[in-house]
Phi, psi and omega in degrees: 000341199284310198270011166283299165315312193299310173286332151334330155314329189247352196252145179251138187277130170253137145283150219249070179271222191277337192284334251229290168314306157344286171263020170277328154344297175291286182288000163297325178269337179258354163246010149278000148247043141253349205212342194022078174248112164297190194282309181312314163311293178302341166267342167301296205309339180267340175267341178278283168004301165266004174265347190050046163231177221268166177241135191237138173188165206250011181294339212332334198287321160298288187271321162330308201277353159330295212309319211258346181253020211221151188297310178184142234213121162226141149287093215281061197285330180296327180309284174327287185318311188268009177238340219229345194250000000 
């Protein structure tokens, strides 16, 4: 729990704007039915997306097909291992 708090320390709260929803929108209609990506998922990859940082998740099912829409996309398998396991 302690390196959970610790990583939580780096993360910053975004409001959700109208350009942000939009296109969270837009991939939500082009990946759910290939991908079944929820609303949440679509507002992270659209909020890293307009912010130009990269989107980190423990997600691969999801956020992989992501890469052609998303400023950039990692895939935390270590993250995982040590949480998941």
């Amino acid at each position: 729990m302690r390196e959970l708090r610790e990583f939580l320390t780096f993360v910053e709260l975004v409001d959700v704007t109208e350009v942000i929803a939009k296109n969270a929108g837009l991939l939500r209609r082009k990946y759910l039915k290939s991908h079944g990506i929820e609303i949440p998922d679509a507002l992270i990859a659209a909020t890293a997306n307009y912010l130009k940082v990269p989107v980190a998740s423990l997600y691969k099912k999801h956020f992989s097909v992501l890469t052609d829409d998303c400023y950039s996309v990692l895939i935390y398998r270590e993250f995982a291992n040590h949480f998941y396991t």
